[in-house]
N, C-alpha and C positions, 0 to 999 in steps of 0.2 A: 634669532640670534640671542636674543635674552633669555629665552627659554632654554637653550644650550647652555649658554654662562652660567645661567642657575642652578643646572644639573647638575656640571662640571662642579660647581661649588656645595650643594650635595652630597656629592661621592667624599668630598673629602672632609665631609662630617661627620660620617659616618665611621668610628675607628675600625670598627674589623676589614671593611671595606678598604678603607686607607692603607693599612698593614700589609692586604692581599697586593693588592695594586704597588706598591714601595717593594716588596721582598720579590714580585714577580720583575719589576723593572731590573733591581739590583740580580737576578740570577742572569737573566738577558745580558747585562752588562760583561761578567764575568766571559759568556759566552764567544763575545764579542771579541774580548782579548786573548781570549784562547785560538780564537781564527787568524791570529796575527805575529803569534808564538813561531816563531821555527825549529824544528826537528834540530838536532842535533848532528853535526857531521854534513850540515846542506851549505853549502857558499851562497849565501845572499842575491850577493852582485851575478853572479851566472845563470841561478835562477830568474830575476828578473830582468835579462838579457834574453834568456831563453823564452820566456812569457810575452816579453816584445815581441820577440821575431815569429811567434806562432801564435796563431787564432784557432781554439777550442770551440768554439760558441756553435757550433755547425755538426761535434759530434757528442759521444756520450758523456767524455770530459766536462765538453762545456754544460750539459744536461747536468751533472752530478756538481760541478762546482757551483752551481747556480741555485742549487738548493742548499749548499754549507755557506753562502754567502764570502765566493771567493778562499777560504780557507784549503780548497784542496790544489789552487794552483800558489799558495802560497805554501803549501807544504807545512804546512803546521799542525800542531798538536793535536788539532781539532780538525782535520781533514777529513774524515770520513763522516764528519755529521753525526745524526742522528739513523744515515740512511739504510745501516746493517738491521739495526732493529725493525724498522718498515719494510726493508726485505723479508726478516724474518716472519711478520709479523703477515705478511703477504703470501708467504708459502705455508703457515700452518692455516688461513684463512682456504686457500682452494684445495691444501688437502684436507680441510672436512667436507669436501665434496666426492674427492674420488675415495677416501679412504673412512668407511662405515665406522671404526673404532674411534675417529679422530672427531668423528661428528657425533659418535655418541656422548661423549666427554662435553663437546660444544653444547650441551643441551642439556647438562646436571646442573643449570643453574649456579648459585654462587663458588659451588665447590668445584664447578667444572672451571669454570672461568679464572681462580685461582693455577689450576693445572696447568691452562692453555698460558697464562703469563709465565707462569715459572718458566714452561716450556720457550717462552721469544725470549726469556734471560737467558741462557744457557742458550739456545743458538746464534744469539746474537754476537756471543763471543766468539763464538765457531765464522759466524761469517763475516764476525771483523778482521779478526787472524788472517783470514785467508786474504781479503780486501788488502792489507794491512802488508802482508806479505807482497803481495803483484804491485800495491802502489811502491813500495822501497825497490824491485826491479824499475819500474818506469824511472825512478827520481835517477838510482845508477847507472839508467843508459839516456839518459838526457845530457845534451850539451849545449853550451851558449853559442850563438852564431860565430864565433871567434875559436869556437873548438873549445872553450874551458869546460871541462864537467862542473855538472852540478853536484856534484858528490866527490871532491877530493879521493876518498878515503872510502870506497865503498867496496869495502872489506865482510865477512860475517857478521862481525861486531857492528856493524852500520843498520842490517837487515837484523837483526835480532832485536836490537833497542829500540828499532821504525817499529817493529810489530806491537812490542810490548808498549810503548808507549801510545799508537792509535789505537790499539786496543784498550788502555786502559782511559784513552781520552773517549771513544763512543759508548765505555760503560758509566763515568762518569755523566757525559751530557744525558746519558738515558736515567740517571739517576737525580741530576738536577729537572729534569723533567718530570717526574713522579714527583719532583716535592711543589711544582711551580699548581701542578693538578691538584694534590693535597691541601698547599696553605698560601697557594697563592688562586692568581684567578683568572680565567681561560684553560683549553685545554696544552698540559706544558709542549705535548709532542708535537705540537700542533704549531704552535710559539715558535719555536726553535727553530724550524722550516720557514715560518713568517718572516722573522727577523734578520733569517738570512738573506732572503728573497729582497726585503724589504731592506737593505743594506746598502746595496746598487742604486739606488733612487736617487739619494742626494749629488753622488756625481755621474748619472744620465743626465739631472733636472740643469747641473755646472756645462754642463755638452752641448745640451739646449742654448741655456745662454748666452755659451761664448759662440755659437753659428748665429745669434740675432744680434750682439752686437758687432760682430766683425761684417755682418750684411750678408753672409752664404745664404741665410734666409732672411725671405721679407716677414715685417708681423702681420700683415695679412694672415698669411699661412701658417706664423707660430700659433696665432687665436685660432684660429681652424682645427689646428693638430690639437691644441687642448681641449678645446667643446666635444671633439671625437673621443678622447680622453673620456671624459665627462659622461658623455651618451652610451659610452663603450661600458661603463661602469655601475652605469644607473641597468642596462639591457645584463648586465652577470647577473646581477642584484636583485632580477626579476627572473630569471632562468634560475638561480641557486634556492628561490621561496617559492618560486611557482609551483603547486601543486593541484591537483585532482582527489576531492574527498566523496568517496564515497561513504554513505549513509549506513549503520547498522542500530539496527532495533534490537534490546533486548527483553526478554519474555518476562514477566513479573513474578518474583517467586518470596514468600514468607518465611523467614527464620526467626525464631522463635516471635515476637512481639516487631519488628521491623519489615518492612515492605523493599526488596530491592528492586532494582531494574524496571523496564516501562521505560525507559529513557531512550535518547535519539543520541548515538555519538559517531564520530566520523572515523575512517581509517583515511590519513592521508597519504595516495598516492601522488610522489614526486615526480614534474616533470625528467628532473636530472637525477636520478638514483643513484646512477655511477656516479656520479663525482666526478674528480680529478682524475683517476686511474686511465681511463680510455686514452687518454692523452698523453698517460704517460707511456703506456703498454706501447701506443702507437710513435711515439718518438723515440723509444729504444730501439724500435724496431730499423724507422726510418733513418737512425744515427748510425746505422748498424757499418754499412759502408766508408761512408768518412771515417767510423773507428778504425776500420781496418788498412783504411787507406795511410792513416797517421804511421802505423808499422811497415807499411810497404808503400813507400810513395811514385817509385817509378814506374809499378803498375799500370798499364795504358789502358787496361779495363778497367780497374777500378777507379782509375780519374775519368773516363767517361761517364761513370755510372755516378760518383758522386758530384758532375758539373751537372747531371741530369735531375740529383735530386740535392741540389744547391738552397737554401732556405728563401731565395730570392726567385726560382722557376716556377711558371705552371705544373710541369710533372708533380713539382713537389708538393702544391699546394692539393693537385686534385687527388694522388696519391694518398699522403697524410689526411684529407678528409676521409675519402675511402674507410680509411681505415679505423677513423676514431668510431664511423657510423657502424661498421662491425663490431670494434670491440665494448660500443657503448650500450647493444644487446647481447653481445656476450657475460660483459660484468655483472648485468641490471638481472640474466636470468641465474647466476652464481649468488649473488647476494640478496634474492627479494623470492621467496618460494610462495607461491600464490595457495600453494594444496595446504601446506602448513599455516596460513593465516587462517584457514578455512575451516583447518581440524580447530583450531586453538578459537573459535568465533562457535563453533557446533557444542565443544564441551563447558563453555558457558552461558547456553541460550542463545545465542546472536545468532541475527538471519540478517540479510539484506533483502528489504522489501522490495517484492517480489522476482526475486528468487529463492531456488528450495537449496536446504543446506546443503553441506556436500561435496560434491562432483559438480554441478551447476555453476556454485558460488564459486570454487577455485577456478573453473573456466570464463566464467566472468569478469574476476578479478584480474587473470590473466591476458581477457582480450584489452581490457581498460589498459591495461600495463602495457602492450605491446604498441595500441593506439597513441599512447600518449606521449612514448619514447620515441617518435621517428622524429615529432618536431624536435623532441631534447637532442635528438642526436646530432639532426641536421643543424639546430643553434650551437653546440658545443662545436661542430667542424669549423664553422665559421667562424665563432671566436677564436680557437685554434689557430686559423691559417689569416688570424686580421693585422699581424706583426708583421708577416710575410708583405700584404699591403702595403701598411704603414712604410716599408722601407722602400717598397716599388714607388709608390705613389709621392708620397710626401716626400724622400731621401731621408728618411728619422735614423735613428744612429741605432743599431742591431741592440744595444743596452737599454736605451730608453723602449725601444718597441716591444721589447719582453712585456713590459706594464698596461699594452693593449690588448694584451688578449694571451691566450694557453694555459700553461700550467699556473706562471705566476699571478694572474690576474684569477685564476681561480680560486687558488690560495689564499692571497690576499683579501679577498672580499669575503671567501667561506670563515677562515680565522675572525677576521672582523668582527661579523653577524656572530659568532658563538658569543666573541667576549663581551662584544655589547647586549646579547643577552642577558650574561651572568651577572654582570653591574644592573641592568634593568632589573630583571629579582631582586638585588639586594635592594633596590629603590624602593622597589614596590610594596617591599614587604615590610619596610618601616616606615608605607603612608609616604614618601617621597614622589615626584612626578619624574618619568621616567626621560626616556630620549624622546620617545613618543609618546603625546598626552593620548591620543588616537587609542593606543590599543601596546598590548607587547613588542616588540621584537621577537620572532622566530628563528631559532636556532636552523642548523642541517642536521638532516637525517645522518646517524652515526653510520651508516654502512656506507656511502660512497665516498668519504671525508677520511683524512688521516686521524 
């Protein structure tokens, strides 16, 4: 603990340090008040009548409000997030897979990489518009259980200013986010998602409290649900670093009067490559019926089918595993090219001992990668589906059990690990002792992370 305090006290010694950390809290801040803003032309009161009377948490809604931190069932300014850019930024990401031109750009190095942003600025606006547009129908055919609309007045002029307005609010938050990367400290897009996530906490943690003092729960079982907390967190923490390094030698060569290579360096293969994504890919999928059932409710097939995949059922649980364990080698073989590490290892001398360059090496790299992902997979399923527990088991309230496990809990802990990286560097590098006297903190690999 004194060696934390110490640190803590450190960081704020450091001015550049200080400055990052101040201007990054203060952009966050603004964020936050933007999630709390209302559109223009929305009734307050019928909205939050209509938010009462209906629970999101089950479909995409609740998926997409859960990452602007409440702001898109609040209707505000800031509704859309960050999430149009991550879209877009997701669909130029797999079409440099199917489309040879998009991947050749992907791989000009700094000047490509300028291209491909330009590129998520410019669609990003394209697919907030459109976002931007469908959410101002949702708000005009919303009612409060009392029959009041939530839009008086949802007229043309209601949809025109909804678009222009969210639109010009997920270019904005994409723009404070670029400066949070630039001159502040962690990654901003990365933040933004965090913070929202991370918004919910204080009143699940109020939820908690008031089921232990009113006796709903004994503290037996509050102490239980936190240590699982606890163990729940420490097990991401060890899945999100967990890696497999394989050893590469390189051959020794002389340029002019210096000696390189001869050295021993590692490639590290991550147990978790994909990331977050499998779980997301896999909860659109799985949200997909309750979305639809939200527009057609007297559907008798589709209320069976979403009482079938209820967040609280085994279909749902072995379903949605299923599914992350697919798309957790679907993403891992999209974003990790085992032939390409192989060329890029061959055109600078590197071999892995004993192995021949080549064809060999990329089939090696790839059996390691295939072996080493079925535990990732099977650990991320189970994190995944450990909220679905927590509610069976414990009764924990559908808000606080986000915080055990899935999307949020990966987030959370992935964001973490970068930013107390970045402060680690700045420690280290003015002779400071870091979080850990031990050795660094390790970042995630940028391919499976926002």
């Amino acid at each position: 603990m004194a060696n934390f305090t110490q640190t803590i006290q450190n960081i704020f010694k450091i001015e550049d340090l200080r400055y990052k950390i101040l201007f990054t809290l203060g952009i966050l801040i603004v964020i936050r008040v933007g999630a709390y803003i209302t559109l223009p032309g929305v009734d307050v009161t019928a909205l939050e009548a209509s938010a009462a009377a209906g629970s999101n948490s089950n479909n995409l809604f609740g998926l997409f409000d859960m990452f602007v931190g409440g702001a898109f069932s609040n209707a505000a300014i800031f509704a859309l997030g960050i999430m149009p850019y991550i879209t877009t930024s997701i669909i130029l990401q797999m079409g440099g897979i199917v489309i040879p031109e998009l991947q050749k750009i992907q791989k000009e190095g700094e000047e490509g990489r300028r291209k491909i942003s330009q590129w998520t600025r410019v669609g990003t606006v394209f697919v907030s518009a459109l976002n931007s547009w469908g959410f101002s129908v949702k708000l005009a055919a919303q009612t409060s259980p009392g029959g009041m609309p939530v839009v008086p007045d949802a007229g043309i002029l209601f949809h025109i200013s909804t678009v222009f307005l969210l639109t010009a609010g997920v270019i904005f938050m994409m723009w404070l986010g670029e400066q949070i990367t630039e001159r502040g400290i962690g990654n901003g897009i990365s933040l933004i998602i965090f913070v929202g996530i991370i918004a919910r906490l204080p009143q699940s943690l109020w939820q908690e409290w008031k089921l232990v003092e009113t006796g709903a729960r004994p503290w037996p079982v509050e102490i239980i649900v936190i240590a699982l907390l606890v163990g729940i967190v420490a097990a991401v923490i060890l899945l999100t670093q967990g890696a497999r390094r394989i050893p590469v030698q390189y051959a020794k060569r002389q340029v002019g009067g210096k000696v390189y290579g001869g050295q021993t360096q590692y490639i590290p293969l991550r147990v978790n490559t994909a990331g977050v994504m499998p779980i997301i890919f896999a909860q659109s999928l799985i949200f997909i019926p309750n979305t639809i059932l939200s527009f057609f409710p007297e559907s008798p097939t589709l209320i069976y089918i979403a009482q079938m995949l209820s967040d609280r059922s085994f279909v749902y649980a072995l379903v949605y595993g299923l599914m992350i364990v697919f798309f957790t080698y679907f993403y891992t073989a999209i974003v990790f090219n085992p032939q390409e590490i192989s060329d890029n290892m061959k055109k600078q001398g590197g071999f892995v001992p004993g192995i021949r360059p080549g064809k060999p090496t990329s089939e090696y790299i790839e059996r390691i990668l295939t072996l080493i992902t079925l535990p990732g997979s099977i650990s991320l399923a189970i994190i995944a589906i450990l909220p679905t527990f927590m509610m069976n088991i414990f009764s924990v309230t559908s808000s606080f059990a986000q915080f055990f496990g899935g999307t949020s809990l990966l987030i959370i802990v992935g964001v973490m690990l970068d930013t107390l990286q970045q402060m680690e560097s700045h420690l280290l590098m003015r002779h400071y002792d870091g979080f850990m006297k031990s050795g660094k903190l390790k970042g995630r690999s940028g391919a499976g992370g926002f």
